[in-house]
N, C-alpha and C positions, 0 to 999 in steps of 0.2 A: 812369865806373864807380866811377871812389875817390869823387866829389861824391855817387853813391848809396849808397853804403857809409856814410860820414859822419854820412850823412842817417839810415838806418838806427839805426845806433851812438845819434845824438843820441837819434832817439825812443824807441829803449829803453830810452836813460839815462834820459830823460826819466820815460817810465811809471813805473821801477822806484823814482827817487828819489817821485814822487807817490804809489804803492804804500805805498813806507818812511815817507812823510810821512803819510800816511793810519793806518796803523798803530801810528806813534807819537803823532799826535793822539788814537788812538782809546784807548791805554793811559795817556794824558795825561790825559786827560779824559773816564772813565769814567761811563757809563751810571749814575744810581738807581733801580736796577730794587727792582720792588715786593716779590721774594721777598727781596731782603739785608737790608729793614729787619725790625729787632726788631718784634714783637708787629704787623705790619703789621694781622692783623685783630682785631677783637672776641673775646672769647670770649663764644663765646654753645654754651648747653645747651639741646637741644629735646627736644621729646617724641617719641613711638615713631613720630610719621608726619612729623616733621620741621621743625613750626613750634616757634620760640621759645619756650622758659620761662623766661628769666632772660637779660642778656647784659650782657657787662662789658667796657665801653667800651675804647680805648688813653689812654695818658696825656693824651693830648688829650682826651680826649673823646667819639673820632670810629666809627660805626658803621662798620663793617666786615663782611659776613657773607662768607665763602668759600663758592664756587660755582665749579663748573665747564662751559664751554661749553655739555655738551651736557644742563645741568639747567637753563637756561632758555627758554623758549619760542621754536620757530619763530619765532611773529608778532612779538617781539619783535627778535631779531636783524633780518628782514624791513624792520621798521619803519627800526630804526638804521639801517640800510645804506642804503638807498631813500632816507631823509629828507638824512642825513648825508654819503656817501660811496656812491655809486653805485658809483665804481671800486675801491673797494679790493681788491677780489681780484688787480686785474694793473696797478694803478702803483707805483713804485718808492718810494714814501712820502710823495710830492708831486705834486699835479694840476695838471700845467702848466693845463690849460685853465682851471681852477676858480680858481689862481690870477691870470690872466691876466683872467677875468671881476670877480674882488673888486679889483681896480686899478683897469680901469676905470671900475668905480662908484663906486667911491670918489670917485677925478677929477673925473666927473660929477656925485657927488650933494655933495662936498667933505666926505664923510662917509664913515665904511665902513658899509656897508651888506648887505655878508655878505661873513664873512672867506676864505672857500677851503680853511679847514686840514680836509685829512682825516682820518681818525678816528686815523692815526700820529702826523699833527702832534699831535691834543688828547692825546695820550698823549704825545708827547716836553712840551708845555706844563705838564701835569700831573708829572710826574716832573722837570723841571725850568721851574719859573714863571721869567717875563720879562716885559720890556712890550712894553704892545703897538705899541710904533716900527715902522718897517722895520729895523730892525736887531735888535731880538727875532724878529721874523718869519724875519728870515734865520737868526738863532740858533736858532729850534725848527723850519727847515726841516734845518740840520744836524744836528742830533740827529734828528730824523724818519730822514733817509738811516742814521744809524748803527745805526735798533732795526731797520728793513728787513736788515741786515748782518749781525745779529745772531741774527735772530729769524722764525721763518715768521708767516705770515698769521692762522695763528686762536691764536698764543702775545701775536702783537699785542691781537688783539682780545680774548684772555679778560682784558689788563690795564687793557683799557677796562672791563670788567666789572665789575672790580673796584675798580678806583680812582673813578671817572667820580664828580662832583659830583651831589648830588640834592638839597641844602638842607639849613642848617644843620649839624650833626653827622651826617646821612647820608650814606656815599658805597659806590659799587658796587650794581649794579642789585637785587642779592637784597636786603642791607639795603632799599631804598626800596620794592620791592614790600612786605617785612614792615610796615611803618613807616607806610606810605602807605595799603596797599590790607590788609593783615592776610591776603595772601598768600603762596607761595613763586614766585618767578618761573617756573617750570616751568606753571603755572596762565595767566599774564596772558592776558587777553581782548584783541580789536579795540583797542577803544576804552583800556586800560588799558594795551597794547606802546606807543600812539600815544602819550599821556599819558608814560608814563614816554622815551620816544626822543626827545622833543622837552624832556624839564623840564631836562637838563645846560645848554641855550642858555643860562637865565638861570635858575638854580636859585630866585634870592629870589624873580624876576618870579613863576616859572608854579608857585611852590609850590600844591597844590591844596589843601591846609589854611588857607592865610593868603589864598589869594588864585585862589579856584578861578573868576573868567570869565575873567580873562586866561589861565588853564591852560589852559580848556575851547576858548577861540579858537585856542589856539595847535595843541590837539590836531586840532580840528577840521584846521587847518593840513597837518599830517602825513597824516591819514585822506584827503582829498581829494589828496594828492601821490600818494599808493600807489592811487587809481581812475585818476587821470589817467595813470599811471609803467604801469596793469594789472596791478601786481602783486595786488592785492586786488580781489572782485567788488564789483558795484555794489550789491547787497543787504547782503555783508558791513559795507561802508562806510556804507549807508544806516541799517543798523541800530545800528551803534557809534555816529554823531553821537546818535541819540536818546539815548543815556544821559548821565545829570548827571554832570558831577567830583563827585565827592563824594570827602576822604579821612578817614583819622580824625587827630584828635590827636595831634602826636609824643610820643608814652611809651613807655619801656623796658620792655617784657615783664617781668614780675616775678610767675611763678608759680613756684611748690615754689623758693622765693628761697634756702629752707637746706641746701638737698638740692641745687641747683647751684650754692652755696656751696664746698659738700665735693664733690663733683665736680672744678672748674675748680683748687680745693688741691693733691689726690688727683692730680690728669693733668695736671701744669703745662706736658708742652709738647703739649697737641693744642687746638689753637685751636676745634674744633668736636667737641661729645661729644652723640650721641646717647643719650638717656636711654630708660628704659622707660615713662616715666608716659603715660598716656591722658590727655592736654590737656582734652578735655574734659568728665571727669572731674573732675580736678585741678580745672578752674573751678569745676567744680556744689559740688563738698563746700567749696573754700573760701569759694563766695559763701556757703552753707549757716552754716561757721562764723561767720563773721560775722556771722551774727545769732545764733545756739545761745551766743557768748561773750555773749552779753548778759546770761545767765542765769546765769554764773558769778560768785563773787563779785570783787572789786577787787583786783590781783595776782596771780590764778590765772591757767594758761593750761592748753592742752591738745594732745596731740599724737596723729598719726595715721598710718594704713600701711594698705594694700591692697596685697595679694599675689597673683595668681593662683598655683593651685599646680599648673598643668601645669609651670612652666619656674622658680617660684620667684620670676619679673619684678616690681619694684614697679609697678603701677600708678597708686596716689596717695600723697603724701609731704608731712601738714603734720605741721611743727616746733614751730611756736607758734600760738601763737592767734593774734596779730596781729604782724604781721611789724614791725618798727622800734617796737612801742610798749614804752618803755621801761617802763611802770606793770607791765605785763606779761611784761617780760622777754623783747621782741621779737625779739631777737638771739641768745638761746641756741636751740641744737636739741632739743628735750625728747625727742626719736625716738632719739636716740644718748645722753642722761643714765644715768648711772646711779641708781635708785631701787628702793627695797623692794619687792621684786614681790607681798607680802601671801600670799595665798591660789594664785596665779596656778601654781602647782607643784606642786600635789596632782593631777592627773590625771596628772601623769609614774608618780608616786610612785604611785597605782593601778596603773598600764600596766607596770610592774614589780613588784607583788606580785601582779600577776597571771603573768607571767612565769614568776616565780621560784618559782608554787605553793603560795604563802601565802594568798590569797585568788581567791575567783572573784567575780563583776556581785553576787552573794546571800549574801555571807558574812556568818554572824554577828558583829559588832561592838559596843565596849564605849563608850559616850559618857559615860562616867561619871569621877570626879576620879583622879587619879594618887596611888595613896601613894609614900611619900616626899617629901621635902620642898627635890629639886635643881631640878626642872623642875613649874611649876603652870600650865601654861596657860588660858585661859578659851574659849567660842565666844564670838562675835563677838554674838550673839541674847543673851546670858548664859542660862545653867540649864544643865541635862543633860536627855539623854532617853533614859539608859538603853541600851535592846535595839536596835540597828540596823542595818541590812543597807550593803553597802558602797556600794552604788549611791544609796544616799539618805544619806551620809553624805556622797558625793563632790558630789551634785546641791546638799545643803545648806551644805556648805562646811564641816562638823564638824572642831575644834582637835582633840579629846582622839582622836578614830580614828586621826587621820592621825599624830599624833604616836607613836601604839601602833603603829600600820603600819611607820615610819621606823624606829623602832627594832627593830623585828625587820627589815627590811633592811639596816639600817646605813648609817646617817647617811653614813658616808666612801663607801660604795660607789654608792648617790644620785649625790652629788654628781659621781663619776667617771665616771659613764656619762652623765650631763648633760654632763658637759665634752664627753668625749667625740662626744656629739652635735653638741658647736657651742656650745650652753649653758656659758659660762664664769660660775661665779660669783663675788662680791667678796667674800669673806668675812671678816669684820672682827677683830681680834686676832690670833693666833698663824696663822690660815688653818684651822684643823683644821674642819670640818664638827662642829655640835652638832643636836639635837633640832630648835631653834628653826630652824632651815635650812628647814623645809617651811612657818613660818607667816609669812616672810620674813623673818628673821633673816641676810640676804646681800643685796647687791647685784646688778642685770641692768639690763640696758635693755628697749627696746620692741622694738626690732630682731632682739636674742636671740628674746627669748617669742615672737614673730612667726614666725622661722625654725623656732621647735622646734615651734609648734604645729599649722607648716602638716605637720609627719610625721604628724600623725593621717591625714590627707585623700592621703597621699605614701606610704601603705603601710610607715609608721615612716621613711621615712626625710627627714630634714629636709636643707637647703641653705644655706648663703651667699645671703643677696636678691641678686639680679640689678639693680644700676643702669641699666648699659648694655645695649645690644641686643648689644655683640660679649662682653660678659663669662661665660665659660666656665659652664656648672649643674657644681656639683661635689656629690653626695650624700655623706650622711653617714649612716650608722648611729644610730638614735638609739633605737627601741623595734622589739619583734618585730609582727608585718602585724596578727595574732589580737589581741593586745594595745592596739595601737591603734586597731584598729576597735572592740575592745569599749569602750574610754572615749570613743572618739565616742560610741558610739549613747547609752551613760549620757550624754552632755551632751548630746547632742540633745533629749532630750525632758524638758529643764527646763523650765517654764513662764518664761514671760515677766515681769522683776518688774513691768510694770505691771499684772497681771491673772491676779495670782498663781495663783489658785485655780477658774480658770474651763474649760470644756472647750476655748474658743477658744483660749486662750492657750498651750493644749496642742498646737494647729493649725496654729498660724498662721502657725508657720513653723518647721515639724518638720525641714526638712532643715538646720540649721544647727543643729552642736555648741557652747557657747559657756558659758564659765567669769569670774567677777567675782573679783577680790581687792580688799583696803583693808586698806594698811600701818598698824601701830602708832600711833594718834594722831592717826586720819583725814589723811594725808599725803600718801597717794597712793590713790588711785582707778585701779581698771584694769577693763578686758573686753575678751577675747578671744574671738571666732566663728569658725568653721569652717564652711564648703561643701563640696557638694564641690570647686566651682570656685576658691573664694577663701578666703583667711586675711586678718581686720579686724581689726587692732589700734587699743585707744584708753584713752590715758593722761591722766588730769587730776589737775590739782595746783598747787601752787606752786615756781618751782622753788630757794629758800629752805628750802621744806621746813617752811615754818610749816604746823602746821595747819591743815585746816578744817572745822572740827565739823558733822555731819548733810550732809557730802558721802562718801559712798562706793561702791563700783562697780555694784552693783545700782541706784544712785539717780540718778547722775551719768554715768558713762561705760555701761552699758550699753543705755540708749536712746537713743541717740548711736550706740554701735553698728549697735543696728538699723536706723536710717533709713541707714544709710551701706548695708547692705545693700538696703535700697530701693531706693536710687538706681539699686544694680548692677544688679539685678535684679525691676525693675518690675513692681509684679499680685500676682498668688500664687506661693510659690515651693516647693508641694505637690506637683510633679510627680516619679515616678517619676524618671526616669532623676537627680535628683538627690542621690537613695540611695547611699550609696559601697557597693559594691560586697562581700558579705560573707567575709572568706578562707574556704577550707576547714577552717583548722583550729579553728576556730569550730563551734561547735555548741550546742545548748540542751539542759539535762535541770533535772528535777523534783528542788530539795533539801528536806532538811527540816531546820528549828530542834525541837529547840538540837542537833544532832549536826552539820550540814552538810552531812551526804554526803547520796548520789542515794536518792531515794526507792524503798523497795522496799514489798513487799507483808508480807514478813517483818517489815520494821521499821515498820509501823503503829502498834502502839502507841508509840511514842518519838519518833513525826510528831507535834509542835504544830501548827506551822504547816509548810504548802507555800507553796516559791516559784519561779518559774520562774528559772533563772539562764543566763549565757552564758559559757561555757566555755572553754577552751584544752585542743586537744590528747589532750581529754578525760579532762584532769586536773582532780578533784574535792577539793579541800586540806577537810578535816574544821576544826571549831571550832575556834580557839586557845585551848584551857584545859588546867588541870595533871591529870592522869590519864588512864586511858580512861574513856572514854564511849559505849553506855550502860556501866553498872555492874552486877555480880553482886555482892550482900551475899547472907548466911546471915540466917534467919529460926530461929525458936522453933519448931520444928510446929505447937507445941500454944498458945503463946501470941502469937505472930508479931510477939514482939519484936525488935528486929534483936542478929544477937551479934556483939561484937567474934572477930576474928583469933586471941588469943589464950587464946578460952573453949571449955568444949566443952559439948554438949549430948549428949543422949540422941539425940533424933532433931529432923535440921535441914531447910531444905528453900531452894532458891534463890530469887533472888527478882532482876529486874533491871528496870535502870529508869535512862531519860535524865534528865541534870541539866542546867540550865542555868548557865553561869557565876554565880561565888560573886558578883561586885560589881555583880551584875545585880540580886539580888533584892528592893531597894525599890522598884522599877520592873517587877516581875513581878505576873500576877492571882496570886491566889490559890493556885490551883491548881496552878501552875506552882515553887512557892518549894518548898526544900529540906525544911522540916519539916511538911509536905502529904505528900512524893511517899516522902520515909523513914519507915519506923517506928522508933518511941523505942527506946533503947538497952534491951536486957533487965535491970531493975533487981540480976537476981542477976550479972549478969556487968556490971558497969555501966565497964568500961575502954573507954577513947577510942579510935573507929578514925578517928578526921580526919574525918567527915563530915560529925558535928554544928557546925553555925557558933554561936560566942559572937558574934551577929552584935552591932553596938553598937544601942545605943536610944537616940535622940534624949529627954530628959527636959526641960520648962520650956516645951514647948506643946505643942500638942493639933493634929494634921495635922486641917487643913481648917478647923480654927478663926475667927473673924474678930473684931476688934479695932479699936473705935474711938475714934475725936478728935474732938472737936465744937468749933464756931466761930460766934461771932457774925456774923450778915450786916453789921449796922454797923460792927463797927468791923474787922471781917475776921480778927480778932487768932485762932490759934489755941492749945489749951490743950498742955500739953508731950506731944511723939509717947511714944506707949508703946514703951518696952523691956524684951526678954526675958532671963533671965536661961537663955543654955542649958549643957548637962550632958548626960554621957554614962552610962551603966548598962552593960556587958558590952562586948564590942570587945578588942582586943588591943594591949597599948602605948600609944603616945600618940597622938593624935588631929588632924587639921586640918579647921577649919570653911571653909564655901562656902556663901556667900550671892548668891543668884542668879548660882549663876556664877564668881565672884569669889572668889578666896583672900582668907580676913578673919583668921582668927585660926589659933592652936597651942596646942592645951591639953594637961596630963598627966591622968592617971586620974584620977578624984572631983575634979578640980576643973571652973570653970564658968568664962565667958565671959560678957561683959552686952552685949546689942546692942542699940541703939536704931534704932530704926526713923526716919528722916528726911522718909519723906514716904511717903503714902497709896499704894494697890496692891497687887498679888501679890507676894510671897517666897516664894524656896524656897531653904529650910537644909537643906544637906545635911552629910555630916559622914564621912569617910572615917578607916577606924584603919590601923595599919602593914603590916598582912596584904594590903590593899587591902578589907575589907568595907564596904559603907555604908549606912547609914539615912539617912533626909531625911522633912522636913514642908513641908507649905505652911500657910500663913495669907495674909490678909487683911486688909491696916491700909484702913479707910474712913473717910470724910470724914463727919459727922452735921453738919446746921445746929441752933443752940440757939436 
């Protein structure tokens, strides 16, 4: 009894010191498990269905994609297992028998001729290498026993998945499915689980890139184990042999490179960021780029954005025109730059005087010079054109409206409801918002205008772009529903500039709202479109900021635009349900110039012209001009002179009658101007009621005149360009001249200004005095041969 007691005693001691011995080996000599090391995988950024756009290696080098279990294919696990490790579901880390059969071959062949390790051993091998003696063998049979100890059956195998060699810089099966087959392993076919289950043997041998018969034999190999094993049918396997290895080229995915740039920056610890871009998209526009830079000049590049605006999601996202070329400034992101956004800010600036009851789609407007002498802007076309309605000033992209618009809003309050919106601007000196703010006089990027102009299509409300598939939509307040549908539809139905003036171009692609700017100096190029579905942004330029003379947004970025719309949206893109949808508080009525308000049957005679306009709210905002309008003057009875305020007559009689603003009328017919529609002051009461204009008179040519130079064909030489000596007669104060456009001169009363004329063509000298009135001529310098 004490001899079995003893006995007892030993073997416990026994066990419990092997126990304790086991346990302190095991905190001795610690597992390197695949989750402890730093940056174990790639970072790689894919697109909205999961493949690759970009991925950034580990300090080695080495491809890494994270996958889990149950996003790889059946047939692949299938394969591995069958080909590899039949037992692993119920051996304890080590196949006696499997080992027991590689000895003996070995013996026999005085070679090893398959080793035995099952899919634990090549995972203890891999997490820690050895050789291949019998006593490495022994060494990654104990470490096999201790990931068994550690670890269930599919925590084993997802580290095969991950780590397992597949050639060169690839390892873990998702990587080499990408890399190999330019799939996701959830996809792998027959022939392609076989191929990948059998390339870890000898990664260099069976690479299918470098070396695709010895791949294609080996896979063969594996297909024909899984008919014989029954795990696979006989057709399945007959039909996998027939396919070729074929794989592709090992290259790094390298789409939207700047955009998973600022991603993998932005989220430095998630190893795998699903983006929103449409892959193959992304492809078509930048193979597209790629040839469209051609046509750009040397250092420019160009940048671009697609937006759907149900969710705000980017879709497609190039940065530069050509990604690493240094001529072109491959490596900045031109989509997050800041640059002058030019013109790109006047439909806000509508979509808020429309709001705020200053204007409605058919407001009378002034496109003529500004007096005073703090702020002279020019249109981009140079000249003026007078009498304009809002809608045709916004479609033409007019400096002198918008900046008359702005300033009755106020430049500060613009800007703070742009902010507000998302819209931050850079504004340069003190910050304060000036005039020049609406003609890009501030700073934005692509991104901003992008965000803000998908609220037209968003029911005024813009968003934050969506990168990611998990990143929150957060709206944002930016214009009221009525307001921003009314400035679509006015942008919708701009012609196209290649075909300016044709019915088609009016056609052809009416459901797309869409606005061009070009900063000071041709520097930047911009267009913007709207869908209803999508918002296309496209920026071109240098990003220097050098010039480029005869590139600007109508010429350069907006047909660019359109084909990117193409793309989206293949055929015709005239259908109905395209349409955004019109709010209620929208509506249309009949105005009339020069008053603005709604047409009555009363106010016919003081109806010039009728226009159909679109509305808010069914507020009708009247003309911007000083007095009421029409006007009640006293008449003479008997001589139907008009009399001032403070005359009196015997017997008077009313008289009323619409005017047209005072700095309109060298741009008005005839019949439309002030001392047409007044009668002359009654000579015996002859005091001032403010109505009569001292308007100025251009003196020193002859409106419509023409003026020539002649030139020898031989010697090409021409004779010196004619210059005018101009002058003013009546006007008020002092004066500024505009020559096509352009501020040239400041003169005082009776004095003159000499302008020579530089080269042959139209001029228009206009000439505005301090009250704001203006006179203007044209002429004609031509070219005669002698």
């Amino acid at each position: 009894m004490k001899y079995k007691k003893n006995t007892q005693w030993i073997a416990g001691s026994s066990i419990a010191i092997l126990v304790a011995a086991l346990f302190t080996l095991d905190a001795l000599f610690p597992l390197k498990l695949p989750h402890h090391q730093a940056n174990l995988f790639a970072r790689v950024v894919t697109d909205s269905q999961g493949m690759p756009l970009r991925v950034f290696p580990d300090a080695q080098g080495v491809w890494r994609y994270p996958i889990s279990l149950d996003r790889v294919s059946p047939l692949y696990v299938q394969a591995l297992l069958s080909y590899e490790d039949r037992h692993f579901w119920i051996h304890p880390g080590v196949n006696p028998f499997s080992m027991l059969r590689a000895v003996g071959q070995a013996l026999w062949h005085q070679k090893y001729v398959s080793g035995g390790s099952t899919i634990t051993m090549q995972v203890a091998r891999l997490l820690h290498p050895n050789t291949r003696s019998i006593r490495g063998k022994l060494y990654q049979m104990t470490r096999a026993f201790q990931l068994e100890w550690h670890f269930t059956k599919k925590e084993i195998l997802q580290m095969y998945l991950d780590i397992a060699p597949f050639g060169g810089t690839i390892e873990g099966v998702q990587a080499a499915s990408y890399a190999y087959l330019n799939k996701p392993a959830v996809e792998l076919t027959h022939a392609e689980a076989a191929l990948l289950a059998v390339l870890p043997q000898s990664p260099t041998r069976f690479r299918p890139d470098r070396n695709p018969q010895p791949a294609q034999i080996a896979r063969n190999k594996v297909l024909q184990r899984m008919l014989t094993l029954g795990v696979w049918q006989q057709k399945e396997v007959r039909d996998a042999m027939q396919e070729t290895v074929y794989a592709n080229q090992l290259q790094a995915p390298n789409r939207a490179p700047l955009l998973a740039r600022s991603l993998v920056k932005k989220y430095k610890n998630s190893a795998l960021l699903h983006s929103t871009i449409d892959g193959d998209l992304q492809r078509s526009l930048e193979d597209y780029i790629s040839r469209y830079r051609n046509l750009l000049p040397k250092h420019s590049t160009l940048a671009l954005l697609v937006v759907d605006n149900k969710d705000v999601s980017v879709r497609a996202y190039v940065g530069t025109a050509e990604f690493g070329n240094q001529e072109r400034f491959g490596y900045l992101d031109m989509v997050q730059a800041q640059r002058s956004p030019g013109s790109t800010l006047k439909p806000f600036l509508y979509a808020m005087g429309i709001e705020q009851g200053l204007i409605h789609s058919q407001s009378l407007l002034s496109d003529v010079p500004r007096a005073g002498l703090s702020y002279r802007p020019s249109n981009f076309s140079g000249g003026f054109n007078g009498p304009v309605s809002a809608t045709e000033a916004l479609r033409r992209s007019l400096n002198l409206p918008a900046v008359d618009l702005l300033e009755q809003l106020g430049p500060n309050y613009f800007a703070g409801r742009l902010q507000q919106g998302g819209l931050n601007l850079s504004i340069p000196g003190n910050g304060q918002a000036g005039l020049a703010l609406i003609l890009g006089g501030a700073g934005t990027s692509l991104q901003q205008l992008v965000e803000a102009y998908s609220a037209l299509a968003r029911k005024g409300q813009s968003a934050q772009l969506r990168f990611r598939q998990n990143d929150p939509l957060k709206p944002r307040y930016l214009l009221d529903p009525g307001s921003a549908w009314i400035v679509w539809k006015i942008l919708r139905d701009t012609p196209r500039p290649d075909r300016l003036h044709t019915f088609q171009s009016m056609q052809s692609h009416p459901a797309i709202a869409w606005k061009t700017g070009t900063s000071y100096g041709f520097r930047d190029s911009w267009s913007i479109g709207v869908s209803q579905r999508y918002t296309v942004g496209v920026w071109v330029g240098r990003p220097d900021a050098t010039p480029m003379p005869g590139h600007y947004g109508g010429e350069t970025a907006a047909p660019l635009m359109f084909d990117v719309f193409e793309q989206l949206q293949p055929g015709s893109l005239m259908t109905a349900e395209e349409e955004l949808p019109k709010p209620d508080s929208v509506s249309q009525a009949v105005i009339c110039w020069p008053l603005g308000t709604e047409y009555k049957r009363a106010d016919a005679p003081f109806c010039d012209e009728k226009h159909i306009a679109w509305i808010l709210d069914q507020t009708i905002p009247r003309t911007v001009m000083q007095g009421q309008n029409p006007l009640t003057i006293r008449l003479d009875a008997h001589s139907e002179k008009r009399i001032a305020g403070g005359c009196s007559s015997a017997e008077t009689k009313p008289m009323r009658v619409a005017l047209w603003p005072a700095q309109l009328e060298p741009w008005l017919d005839y019949q439309q101007r002030r001392h047409y529609r007044i009668p002359a002051l009654d000579p015996h009461c002859p005091q001032n009621d403010g109505l009569s204009l001292a308007l100025p008179n251009i003196t020193g040519v002859e409106d419509g005149s023409r003026r020539q130079v002649s030139f020898t064909r031989s010697s090409g030489k021409h004779q010196l360009m004619p210059a005018a000596d101009l002058g003013v007669s009546g006007g008020a104060g002092e004066f500024n001249w505009y020559i096509n456009g352009h501020y040239h001169y400041h003169s005082k009363a009776n004095q003159t200004v000499r302008h020579p004329f530089k080269k042959s063509g139209r001029y228009e000298i206009v000439v505005v005095d301090e009250q704001g009135q203006t006179d203007r001529r044209s002429i004609t310098i031509e070219e005669r041969q002698r």
